[in-house]
N, C-alpha and C positions, 0 to 999 in steps of 0.2 A: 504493500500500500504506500509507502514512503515513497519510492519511485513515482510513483503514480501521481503523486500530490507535489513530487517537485517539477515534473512535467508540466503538471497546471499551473504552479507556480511563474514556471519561466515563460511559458507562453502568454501569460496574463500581462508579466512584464514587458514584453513583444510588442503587446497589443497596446498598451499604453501609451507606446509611444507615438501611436497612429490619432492626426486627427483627425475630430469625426470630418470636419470640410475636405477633410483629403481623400475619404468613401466615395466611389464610383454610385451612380442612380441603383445598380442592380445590388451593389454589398448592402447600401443603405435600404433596401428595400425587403430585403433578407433579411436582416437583422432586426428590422422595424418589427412584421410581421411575427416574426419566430417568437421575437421578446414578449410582443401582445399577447401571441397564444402561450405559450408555455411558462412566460414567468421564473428565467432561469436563474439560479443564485451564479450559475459560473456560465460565462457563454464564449469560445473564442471563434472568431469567423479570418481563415485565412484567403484569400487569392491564390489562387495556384494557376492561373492561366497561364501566366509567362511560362509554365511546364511546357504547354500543348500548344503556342504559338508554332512552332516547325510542320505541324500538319495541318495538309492542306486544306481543309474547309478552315482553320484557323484564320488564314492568311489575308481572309479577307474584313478581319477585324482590325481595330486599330491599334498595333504592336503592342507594348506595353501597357496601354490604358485599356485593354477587352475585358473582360468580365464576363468568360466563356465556366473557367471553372473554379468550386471554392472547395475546403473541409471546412466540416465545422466540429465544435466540441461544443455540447452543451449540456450542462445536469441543471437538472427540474426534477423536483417532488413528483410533479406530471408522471414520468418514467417508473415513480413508483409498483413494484408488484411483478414489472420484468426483466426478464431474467437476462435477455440479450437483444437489439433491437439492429436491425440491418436493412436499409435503404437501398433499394436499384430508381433511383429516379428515370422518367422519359416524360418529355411531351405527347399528348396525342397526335402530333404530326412523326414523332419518333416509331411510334409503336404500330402507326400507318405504314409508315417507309418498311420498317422489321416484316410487318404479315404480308403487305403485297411482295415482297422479292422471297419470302417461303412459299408463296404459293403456287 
C-alpha cells in the first residue's frame, strides 16, 4: 500500500503544477464532468497524446496541443463495493467502423 500512496503522492505533485488556464477545452471538460458525477477525494487527469501523435489518423490534429488521448486516476466513495473496475471506451461512430468491417 505505501507504494501505492506515494504514486499518488507524486503524481498529485505533477498535477499541481499545471494551471487550470493551461487545460485544453477537452481535459477541462473531462475533469468538469467526472468531478460532478463522482465526487472524487483524489483525481489525476494526464494527456498522453503527444504518445500517439506519430500515427497517422493523429496527424491531422494539432501536434502538441491535440487532446486525442488521456489516463486518468481517480478514487471516489462512488467505487465503493468493487472489487476491480476496467474501461474499453468507443464512440458510437467507433463501434460503427469495428461491426461494418467484421461483417
Amino acid at each position: 500500500m505505501l507504494g501505492r500512496t506515494s504514486i499518488l503522492l507524486s503524481l498529485k505533485r505533477t498535477m499541481t503544477t499545471t494551471s487550470e488556464s493551461s487545460l485544453g477545452p477537452v481535459e477541462t471538460a473531462i475533469r468538469t464532468k467526472l468531478t460532478a458525477l463522482l465526487n472524487p477525494t483524489d483525481f489525476v487527469i494526464q494527456n498522453d497524446s503527444h504518445k500517439h501523435k506519430h500515427h497517422a489518423p493523429m496527424r491531422a490534429y494539432d501536434g502538441d496541443k491535440s487532446e486525442t488521448h488521456f489516463s486518468l486516476q481517480i478514487v471516489s466513495s462512488t467505487f465503493a463495493g468493487l472489487h476491480a473496475l476496467s474501461l474499453k471506451t468507443k464512440t458510437p461512430e467507433e463501434i460503427a467502423a469495428a461491426t461494418e468491417s467484421t461483417a
